[in-house]
Backbone as ProteinMPNN parsed JSONL, in Angstrom:
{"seq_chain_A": "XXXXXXXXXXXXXXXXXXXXXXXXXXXXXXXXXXXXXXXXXXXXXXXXXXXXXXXXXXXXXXXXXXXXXXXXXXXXXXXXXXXXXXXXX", "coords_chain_A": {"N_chain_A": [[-14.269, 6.78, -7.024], [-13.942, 5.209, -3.716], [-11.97, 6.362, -1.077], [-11.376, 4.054, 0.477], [-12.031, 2.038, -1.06], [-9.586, 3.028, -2.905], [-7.299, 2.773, -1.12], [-7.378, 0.271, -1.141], [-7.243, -1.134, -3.218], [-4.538, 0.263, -3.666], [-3.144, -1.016, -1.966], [-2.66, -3.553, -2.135], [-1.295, -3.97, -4.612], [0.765, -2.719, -4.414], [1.942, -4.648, -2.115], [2.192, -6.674, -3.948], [4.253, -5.858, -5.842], [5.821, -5.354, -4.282], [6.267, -8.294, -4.051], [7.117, -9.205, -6.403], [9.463, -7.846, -6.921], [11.171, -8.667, -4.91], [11.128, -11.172, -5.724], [12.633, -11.535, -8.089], [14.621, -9.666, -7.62], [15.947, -11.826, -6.099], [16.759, -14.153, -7.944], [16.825, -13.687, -11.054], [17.6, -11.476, -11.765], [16.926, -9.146, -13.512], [16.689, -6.446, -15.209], [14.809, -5.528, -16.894], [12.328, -5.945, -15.877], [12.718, -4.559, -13.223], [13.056, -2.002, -13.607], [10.261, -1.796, -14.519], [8.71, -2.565, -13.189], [9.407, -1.488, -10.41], [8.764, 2.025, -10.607], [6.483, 1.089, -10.668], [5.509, -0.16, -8.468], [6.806, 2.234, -6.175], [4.778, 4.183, -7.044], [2.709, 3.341, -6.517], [3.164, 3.042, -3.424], [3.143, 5.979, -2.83], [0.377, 6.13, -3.352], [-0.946, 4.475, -1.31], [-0.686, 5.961, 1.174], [-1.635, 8.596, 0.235], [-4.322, 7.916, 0.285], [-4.868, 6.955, 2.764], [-4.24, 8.824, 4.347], [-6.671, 10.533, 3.271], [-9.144, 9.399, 4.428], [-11.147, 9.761, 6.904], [-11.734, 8.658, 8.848], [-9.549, 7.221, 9.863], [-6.925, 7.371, 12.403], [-4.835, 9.22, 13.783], [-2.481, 7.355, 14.374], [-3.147, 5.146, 12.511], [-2.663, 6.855, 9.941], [-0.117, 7.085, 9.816], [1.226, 4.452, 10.387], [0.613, 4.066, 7.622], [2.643, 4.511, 6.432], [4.751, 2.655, 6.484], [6.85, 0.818, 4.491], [5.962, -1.088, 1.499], [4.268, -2.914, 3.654], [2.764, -0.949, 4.397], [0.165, 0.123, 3.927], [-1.528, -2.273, 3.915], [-1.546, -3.469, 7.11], [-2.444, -0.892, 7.52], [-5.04, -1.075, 6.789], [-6.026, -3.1, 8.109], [-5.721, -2.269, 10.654], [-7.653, -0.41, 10.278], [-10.214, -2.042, 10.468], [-10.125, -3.299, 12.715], [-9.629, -1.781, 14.851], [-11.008, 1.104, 14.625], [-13.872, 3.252, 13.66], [-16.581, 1.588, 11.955], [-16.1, 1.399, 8.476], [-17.512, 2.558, 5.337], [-18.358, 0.904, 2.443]], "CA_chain_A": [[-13.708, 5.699, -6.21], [-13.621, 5.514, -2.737], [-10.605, 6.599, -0.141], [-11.36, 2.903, 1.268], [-11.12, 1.365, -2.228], [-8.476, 3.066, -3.644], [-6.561, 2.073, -0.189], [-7.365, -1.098, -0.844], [-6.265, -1.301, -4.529], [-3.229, 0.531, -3.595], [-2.277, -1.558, -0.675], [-2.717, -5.28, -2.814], [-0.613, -3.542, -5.576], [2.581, -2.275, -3.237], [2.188, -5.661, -1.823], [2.325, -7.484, -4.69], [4.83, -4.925, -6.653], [7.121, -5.639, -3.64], [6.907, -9.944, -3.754], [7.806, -9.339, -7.615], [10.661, -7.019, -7.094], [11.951, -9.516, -4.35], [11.686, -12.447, -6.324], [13.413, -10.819, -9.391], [16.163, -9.862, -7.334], [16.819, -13.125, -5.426], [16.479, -15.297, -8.61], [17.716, -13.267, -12.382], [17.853, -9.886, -11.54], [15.992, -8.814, -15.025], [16.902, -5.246, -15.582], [13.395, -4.931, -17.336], [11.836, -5.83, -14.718], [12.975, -3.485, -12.342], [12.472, -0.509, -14.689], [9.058, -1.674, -14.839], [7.808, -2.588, -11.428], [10.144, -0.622, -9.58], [8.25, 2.975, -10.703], [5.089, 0.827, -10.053], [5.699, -0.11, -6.786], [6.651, 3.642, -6.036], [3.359, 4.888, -6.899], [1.307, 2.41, -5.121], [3.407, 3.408, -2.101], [2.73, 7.099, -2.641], [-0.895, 6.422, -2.879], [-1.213, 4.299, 0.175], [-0.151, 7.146, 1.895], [-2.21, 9.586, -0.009], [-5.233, 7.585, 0.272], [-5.161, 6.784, 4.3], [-4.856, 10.531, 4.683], [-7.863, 11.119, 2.869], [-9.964, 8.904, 5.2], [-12.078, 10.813, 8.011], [-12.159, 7.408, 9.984], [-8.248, 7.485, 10.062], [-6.45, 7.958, 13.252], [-3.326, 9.498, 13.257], [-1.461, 5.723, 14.304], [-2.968, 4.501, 11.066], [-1.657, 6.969, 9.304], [1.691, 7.007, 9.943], [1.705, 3.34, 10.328], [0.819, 3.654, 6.773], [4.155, 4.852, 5.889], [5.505, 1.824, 6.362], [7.274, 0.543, 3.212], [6.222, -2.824, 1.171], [3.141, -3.128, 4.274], [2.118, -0.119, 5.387], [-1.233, -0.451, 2.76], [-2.213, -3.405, 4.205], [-1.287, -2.614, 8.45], [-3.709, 0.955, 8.055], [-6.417, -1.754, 6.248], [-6.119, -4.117, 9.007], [-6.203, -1.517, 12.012], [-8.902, 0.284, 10.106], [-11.008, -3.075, 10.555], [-10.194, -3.512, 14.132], [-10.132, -0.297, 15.898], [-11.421, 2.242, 14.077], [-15.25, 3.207, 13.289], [-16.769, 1.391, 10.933], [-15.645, 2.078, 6.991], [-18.171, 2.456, 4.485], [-17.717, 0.346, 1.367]], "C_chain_A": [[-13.497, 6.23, -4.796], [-12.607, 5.543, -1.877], [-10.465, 4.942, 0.036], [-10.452, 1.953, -0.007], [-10.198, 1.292, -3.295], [-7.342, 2.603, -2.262], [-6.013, 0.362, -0.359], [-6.676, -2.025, -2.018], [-5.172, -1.226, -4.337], [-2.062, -0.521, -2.705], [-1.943, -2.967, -1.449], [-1.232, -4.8, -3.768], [0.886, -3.417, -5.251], [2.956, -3.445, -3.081], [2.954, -6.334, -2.862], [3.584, -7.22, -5.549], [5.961, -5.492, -5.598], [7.614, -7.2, -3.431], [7.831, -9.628, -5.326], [8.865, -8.698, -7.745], [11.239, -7.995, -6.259], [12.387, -10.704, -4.914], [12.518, -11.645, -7.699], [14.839, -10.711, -8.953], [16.854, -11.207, -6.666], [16.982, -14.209, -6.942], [17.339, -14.264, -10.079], [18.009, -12.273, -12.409], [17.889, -8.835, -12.841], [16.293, -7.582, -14.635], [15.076, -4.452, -15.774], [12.627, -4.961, -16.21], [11.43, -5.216, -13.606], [12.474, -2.159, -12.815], [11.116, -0.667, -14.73], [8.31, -1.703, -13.9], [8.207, -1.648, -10.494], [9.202, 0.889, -9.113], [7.232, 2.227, -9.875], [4.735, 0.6, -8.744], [5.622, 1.176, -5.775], [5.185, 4.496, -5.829], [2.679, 4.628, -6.039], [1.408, 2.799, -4.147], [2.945, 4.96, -1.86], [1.297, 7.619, -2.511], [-2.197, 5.738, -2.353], [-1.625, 4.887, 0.965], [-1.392, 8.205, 1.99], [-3.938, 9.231, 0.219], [-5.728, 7.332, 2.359], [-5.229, 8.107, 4.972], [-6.106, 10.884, 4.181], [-9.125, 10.181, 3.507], [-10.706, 9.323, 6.452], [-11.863, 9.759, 8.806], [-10.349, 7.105, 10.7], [-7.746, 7.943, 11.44], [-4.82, 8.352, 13.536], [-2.191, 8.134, 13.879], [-1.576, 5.125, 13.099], [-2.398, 5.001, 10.217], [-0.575, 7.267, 9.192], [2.244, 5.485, 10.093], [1.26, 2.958, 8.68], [2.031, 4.042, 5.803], [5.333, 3.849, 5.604], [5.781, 1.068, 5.29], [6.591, -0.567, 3.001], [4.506, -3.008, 1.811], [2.134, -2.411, 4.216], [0.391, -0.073, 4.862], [-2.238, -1.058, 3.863], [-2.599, -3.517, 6.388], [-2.501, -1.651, 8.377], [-4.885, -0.071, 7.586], [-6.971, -2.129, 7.601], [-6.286, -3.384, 10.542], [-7.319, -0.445, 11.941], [-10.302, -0.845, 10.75], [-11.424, -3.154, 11.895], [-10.577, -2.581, 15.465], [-10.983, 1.234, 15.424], [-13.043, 2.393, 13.913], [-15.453, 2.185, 11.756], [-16.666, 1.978, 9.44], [-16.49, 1.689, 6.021], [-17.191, 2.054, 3.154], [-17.709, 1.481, 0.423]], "O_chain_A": [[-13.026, 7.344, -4.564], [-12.124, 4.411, -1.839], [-9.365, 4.497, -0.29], [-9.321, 1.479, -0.114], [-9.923, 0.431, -4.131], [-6.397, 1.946, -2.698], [-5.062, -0.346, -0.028], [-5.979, -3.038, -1.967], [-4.445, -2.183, -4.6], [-0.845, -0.707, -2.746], [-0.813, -3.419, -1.264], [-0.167, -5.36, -3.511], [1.874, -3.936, -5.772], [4.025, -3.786, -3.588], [4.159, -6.563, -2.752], [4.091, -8.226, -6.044], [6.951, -6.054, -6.065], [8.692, -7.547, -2.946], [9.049, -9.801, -5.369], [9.428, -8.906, -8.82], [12.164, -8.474, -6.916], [13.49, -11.238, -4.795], [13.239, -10.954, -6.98], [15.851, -11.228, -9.426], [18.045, -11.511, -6.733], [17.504, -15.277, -6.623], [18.565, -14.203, -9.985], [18.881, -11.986, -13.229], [18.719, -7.95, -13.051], [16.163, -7.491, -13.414], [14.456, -3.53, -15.243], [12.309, -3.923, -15.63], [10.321, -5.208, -13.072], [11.577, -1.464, -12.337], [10.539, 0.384, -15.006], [7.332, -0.975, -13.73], [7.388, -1.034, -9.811], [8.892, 1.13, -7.946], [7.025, 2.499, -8.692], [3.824, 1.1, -8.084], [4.799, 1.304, -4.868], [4.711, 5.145, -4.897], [2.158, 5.237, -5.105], [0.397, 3.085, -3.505], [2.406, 5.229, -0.786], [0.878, 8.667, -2.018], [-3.408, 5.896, -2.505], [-2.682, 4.673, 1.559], [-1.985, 8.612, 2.99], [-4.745, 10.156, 0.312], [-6.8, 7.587, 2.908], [-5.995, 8.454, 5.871], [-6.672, 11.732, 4.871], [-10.191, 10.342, 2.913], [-10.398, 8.358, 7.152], [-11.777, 10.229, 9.941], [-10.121, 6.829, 11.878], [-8.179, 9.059, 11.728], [-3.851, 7.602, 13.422], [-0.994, 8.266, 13.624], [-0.615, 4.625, 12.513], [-1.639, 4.334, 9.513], [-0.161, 7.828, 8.177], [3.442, 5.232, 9.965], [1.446, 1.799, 8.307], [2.152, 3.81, 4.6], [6.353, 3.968, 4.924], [4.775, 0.439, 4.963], [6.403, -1.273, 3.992], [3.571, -3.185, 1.031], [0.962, -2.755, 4.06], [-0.486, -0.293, 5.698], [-3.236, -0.613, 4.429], [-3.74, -3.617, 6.84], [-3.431, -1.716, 9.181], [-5.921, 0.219, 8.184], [-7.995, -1.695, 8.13], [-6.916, -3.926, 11.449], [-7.818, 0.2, 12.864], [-11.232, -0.378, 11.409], [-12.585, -3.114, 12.304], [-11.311, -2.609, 16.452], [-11.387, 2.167, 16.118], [-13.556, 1.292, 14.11], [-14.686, 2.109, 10.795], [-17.188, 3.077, 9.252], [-16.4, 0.51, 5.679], [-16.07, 2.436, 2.817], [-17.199, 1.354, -0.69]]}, "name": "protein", "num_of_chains": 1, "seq": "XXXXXXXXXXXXXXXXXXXXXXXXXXXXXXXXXXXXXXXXXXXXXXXXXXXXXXXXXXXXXXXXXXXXXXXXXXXXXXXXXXXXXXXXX"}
């Protein structure tokens, strides 16, 4: 798998890991829940991170703007697109 598309996995995943932890807490605040997404969320974020570092096309703004909690995934995608060299699929 590639840096790009494990970025890209990782980044949907965080995302998504962080609407379901928000709605959980604004609405029943499920215990299980938390215990279960919570870790998952975690990861995703750790390999955001680990994945925008391992990109050659990467400039050090993307990655440190992929640090950013919840986003940062999706931000390093989106300024990979725009400014950066083209990213092989």
């Amino acid at each position: 798998m590639s840096a790009v598309r494990a970025l890209r996995t990782a980044a949907a995943v965080e995302a998504a890991s962080l609407a379901v932890l928000l709605g959980n807490l604004f609405t029943v605040h499920a215990r299980a829940v938390s215990s279960l997404v919570g870790p998952l969320h975690g990861t995703a974020y750790v390999a955001v991170i680990a994945a925008t570092l391992l990109l050659p096309a990467a400039s050090r703004g993307t990655k440190w703007i992929s640090v950013v909690p919840g986003v940062g995934g999706l931000l390093a995608l989106r300024r990979l697109r725009r400014t950066e060299a083209p990213v092989p699929e």
